[in-house]
Each structure stands twice: as C-alpha cells, then as structure tokens.
Jmol script that loads the backbone (N, CA, C; Angstrom):
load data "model"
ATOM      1  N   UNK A   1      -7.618 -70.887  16.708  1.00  0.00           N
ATOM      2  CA  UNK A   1      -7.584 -69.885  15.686  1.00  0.00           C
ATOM      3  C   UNK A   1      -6.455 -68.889  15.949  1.00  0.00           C
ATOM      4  N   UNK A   2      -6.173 -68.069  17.096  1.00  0.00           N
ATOM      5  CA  UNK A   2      -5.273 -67.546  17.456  1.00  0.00           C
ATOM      6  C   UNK A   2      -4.300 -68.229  18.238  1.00  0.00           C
ATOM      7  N   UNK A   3      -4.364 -69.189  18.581  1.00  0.00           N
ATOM      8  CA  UNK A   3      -3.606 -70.014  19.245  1.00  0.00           C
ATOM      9  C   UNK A   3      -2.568 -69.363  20.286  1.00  0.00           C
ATOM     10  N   UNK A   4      -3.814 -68.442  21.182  1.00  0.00           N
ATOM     11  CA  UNK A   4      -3.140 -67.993  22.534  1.00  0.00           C
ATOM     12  C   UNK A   4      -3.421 -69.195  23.681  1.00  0.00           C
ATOM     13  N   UNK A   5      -2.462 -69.460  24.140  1.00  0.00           N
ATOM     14  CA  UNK A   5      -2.519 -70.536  25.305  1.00  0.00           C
ATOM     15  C   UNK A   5      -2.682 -70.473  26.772  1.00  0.00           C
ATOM     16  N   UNK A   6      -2.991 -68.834  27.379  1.00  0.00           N
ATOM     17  CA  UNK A   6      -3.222 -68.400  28.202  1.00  0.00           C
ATOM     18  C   UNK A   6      -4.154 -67.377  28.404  1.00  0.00           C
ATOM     19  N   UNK A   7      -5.185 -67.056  29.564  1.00  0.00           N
ATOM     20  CA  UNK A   7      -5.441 -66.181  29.665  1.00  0.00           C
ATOM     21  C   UNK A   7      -5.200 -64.808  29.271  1.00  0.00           C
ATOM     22  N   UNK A   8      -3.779 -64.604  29.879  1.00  0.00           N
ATOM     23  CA  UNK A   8      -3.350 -63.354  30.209  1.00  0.00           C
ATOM     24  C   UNK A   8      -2.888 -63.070  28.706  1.00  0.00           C
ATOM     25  N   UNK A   9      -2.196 -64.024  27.657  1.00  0.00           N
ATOM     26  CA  UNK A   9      -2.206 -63.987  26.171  1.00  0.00           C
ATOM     27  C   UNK A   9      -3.356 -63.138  25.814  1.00  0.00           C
ATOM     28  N   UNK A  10      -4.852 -63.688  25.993  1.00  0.00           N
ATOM     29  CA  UNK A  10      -5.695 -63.477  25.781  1.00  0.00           C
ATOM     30  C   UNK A  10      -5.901 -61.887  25.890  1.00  0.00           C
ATOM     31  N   UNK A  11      -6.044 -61.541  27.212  1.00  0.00           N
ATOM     32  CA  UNK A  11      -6.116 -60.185  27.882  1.00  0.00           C
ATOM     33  C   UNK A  11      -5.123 -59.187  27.159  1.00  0.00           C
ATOM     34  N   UNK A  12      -3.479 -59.774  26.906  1.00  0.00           N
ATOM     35  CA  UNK A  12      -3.192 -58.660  26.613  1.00  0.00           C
ATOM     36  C   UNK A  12      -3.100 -58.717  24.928  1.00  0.00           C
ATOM     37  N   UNK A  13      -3.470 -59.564  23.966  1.00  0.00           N
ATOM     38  CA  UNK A  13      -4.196 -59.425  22.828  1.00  0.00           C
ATOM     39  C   UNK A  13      -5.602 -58.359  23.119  1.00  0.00           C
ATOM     40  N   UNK A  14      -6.104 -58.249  23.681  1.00  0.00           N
ATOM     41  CA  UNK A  14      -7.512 -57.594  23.335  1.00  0.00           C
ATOM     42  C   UNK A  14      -7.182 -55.913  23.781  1.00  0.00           C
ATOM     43  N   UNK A  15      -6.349 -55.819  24.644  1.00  0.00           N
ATOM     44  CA  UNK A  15      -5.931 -54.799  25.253  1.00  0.00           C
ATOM     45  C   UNK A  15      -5.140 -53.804  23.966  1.00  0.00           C
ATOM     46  N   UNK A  16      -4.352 -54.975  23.540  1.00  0.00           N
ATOM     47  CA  UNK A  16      -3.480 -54.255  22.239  1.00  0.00           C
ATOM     48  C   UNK A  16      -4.387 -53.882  21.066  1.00  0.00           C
ATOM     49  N   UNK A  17      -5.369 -54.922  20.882  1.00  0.00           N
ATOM     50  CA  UNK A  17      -6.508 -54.659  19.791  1.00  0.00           C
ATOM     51  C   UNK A  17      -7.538 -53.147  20.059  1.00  0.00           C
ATOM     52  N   UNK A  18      -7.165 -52.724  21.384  1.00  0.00           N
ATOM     53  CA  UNK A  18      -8.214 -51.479  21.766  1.00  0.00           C
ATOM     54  C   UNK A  18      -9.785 -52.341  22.184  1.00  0.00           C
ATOM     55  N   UNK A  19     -10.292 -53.720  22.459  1.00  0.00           N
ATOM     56  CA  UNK A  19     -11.033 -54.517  22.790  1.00  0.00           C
ATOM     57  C   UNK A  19     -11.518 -54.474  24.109  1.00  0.00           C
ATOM     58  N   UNK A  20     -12.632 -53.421  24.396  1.00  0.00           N
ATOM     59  CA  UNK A  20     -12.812 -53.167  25.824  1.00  0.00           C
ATOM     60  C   UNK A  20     -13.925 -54.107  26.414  1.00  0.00           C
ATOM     61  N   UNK A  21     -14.065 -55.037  27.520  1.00  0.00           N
ATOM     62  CA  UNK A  21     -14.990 -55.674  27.443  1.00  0.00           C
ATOM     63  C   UNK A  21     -15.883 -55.320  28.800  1.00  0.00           C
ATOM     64  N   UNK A  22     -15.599 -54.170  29.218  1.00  0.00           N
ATOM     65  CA  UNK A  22     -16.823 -53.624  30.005  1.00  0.00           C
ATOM     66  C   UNK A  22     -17.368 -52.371  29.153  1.00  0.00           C
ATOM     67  N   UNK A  23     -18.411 -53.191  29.056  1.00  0.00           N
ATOM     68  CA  UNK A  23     -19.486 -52.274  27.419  1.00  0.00           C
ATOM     69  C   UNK A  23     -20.645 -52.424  28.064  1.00  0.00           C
ATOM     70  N   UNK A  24     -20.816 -51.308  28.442  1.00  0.00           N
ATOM     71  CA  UNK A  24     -22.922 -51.313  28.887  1.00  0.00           C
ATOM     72  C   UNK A  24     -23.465 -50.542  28.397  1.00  0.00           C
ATOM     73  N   UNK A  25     -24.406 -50.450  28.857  1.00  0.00           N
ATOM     74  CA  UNK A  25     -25.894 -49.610  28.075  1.00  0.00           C
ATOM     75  C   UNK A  25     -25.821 -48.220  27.980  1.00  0.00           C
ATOM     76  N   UNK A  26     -24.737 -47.459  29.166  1.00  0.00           N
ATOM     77  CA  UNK A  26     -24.238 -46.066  29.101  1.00  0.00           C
ATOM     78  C   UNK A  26     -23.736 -45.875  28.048  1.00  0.00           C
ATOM     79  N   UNK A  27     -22.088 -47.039  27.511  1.00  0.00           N
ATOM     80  CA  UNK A  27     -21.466 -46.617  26.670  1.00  0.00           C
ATOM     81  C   UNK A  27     -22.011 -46.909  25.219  1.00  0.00           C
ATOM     82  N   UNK A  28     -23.110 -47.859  25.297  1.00  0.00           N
ATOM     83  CA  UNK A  28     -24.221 -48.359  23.745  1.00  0.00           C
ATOM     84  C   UNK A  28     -24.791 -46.780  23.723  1.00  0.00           C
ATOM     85  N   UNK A  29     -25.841 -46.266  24.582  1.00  0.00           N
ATOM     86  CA  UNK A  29     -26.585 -45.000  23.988  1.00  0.00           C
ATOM     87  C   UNK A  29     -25.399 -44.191  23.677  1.00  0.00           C
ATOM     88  N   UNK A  30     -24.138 -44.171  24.325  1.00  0.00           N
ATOM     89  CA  UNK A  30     -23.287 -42.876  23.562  1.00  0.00           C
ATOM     90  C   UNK A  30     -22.907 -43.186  22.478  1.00  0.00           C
ATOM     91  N   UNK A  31     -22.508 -44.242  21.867  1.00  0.00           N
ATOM     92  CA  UNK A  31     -22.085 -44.348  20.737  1.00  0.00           C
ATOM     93  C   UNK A  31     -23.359 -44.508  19.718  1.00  0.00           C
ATOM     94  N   UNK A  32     -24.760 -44.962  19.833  1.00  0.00           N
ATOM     95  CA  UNK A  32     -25.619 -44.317  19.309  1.00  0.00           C
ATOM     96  C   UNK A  32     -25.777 -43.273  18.953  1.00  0.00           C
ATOM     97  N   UNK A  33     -25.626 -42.216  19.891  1.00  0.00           N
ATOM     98  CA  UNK A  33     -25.857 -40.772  20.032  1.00  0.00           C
ATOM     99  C   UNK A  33     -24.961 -40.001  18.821  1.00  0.00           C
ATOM    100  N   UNK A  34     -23.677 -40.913  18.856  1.00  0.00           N
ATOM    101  CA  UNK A  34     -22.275 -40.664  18.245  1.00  0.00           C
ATOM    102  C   UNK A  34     -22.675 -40.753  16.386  1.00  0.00           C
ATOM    103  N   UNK A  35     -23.339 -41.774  16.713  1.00  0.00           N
ATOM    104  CA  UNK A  35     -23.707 -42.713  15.196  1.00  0.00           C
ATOM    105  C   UNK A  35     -24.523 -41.898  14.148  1.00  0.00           C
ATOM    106  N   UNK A  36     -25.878 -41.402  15.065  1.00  0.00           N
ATOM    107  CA  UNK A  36     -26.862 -40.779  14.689  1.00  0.00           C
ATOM    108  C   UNK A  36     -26.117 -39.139  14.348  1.00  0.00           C
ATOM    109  N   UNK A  37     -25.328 -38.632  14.901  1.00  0.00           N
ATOM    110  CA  UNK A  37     -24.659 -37.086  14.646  1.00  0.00           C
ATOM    111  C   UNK A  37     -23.939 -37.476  13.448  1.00  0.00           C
ATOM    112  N   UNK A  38     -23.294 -38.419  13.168  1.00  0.00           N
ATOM    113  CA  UNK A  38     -22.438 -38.390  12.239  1.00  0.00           C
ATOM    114  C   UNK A  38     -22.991 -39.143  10.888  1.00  0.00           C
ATOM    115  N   UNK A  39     -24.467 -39.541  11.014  1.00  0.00           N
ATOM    116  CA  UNK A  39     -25.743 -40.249  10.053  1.00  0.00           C
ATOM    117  C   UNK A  39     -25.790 -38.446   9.514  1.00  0.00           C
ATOM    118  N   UNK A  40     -26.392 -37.147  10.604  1.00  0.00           N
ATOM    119  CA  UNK A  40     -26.732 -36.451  10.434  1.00  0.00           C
ATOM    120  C   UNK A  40     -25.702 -35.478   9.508  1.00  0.00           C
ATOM    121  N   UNK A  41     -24.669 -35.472   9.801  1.00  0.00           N
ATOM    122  CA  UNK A  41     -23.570 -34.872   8.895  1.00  0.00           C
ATOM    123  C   UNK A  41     -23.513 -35.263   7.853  1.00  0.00           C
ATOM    124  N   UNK A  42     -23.348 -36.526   7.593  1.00  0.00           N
ATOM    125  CA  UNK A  42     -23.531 -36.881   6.033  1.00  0.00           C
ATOM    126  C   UNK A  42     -24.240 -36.935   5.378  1.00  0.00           C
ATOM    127  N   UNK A  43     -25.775 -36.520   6.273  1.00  0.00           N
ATOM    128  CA  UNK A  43     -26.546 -36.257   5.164  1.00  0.00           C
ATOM    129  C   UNK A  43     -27.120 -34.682   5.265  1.00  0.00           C
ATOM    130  N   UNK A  44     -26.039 -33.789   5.340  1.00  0.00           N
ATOM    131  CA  UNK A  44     -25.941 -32.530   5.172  1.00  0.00           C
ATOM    132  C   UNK A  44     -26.731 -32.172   6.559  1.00  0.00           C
ATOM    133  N   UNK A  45     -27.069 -32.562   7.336  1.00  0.00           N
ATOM    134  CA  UNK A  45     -27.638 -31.846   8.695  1.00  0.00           C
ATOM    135  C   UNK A  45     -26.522 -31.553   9.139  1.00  0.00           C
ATOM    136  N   UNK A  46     -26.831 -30.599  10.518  1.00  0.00           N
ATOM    137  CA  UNK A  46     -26.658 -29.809  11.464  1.00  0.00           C
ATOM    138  C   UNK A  46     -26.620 -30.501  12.813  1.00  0.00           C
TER     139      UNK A  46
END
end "model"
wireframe off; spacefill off
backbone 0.3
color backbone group
C-alpha cells in the first residue's frame, strides 16, 4: 500500500506523520481528560 521497503522507511514515515507508537494508559486517560474538557466547552460548560 505504501510501498516502503524498509524498516527505517517505515519509522521515518510515522515520525514525519507525528505517529507515536509508545501510547499507554497514562497518555489514553490524558487525552480522555483532554476530550471530556473540550465535550464540556462545547456544550457551554466550564
């Protein structure tokens, strides 16, 4: 599909895409946290 032929192709495609692939459960509840404030703004909360 992308027809990268290497790893490091690979790596520095995802790197350029902003594609971070150490994602855990710290950075899931913050962007929850993130999600839910900005649920709350648009619907006129505080």
């Amino acid at each position: 599909m992308l027809k990268l032929s290497s790893l490091y192709e690979v790596d520095r495609f995802l790197k350029q895409s902003e594609v971070f692939l150490s994602y855990g459960e710290p950075d899931f509840e913050q962007d929850l946290r993130t999600m839910q404030k900005l649920r709350d703004v648009s619907k006129g909360k505080s």
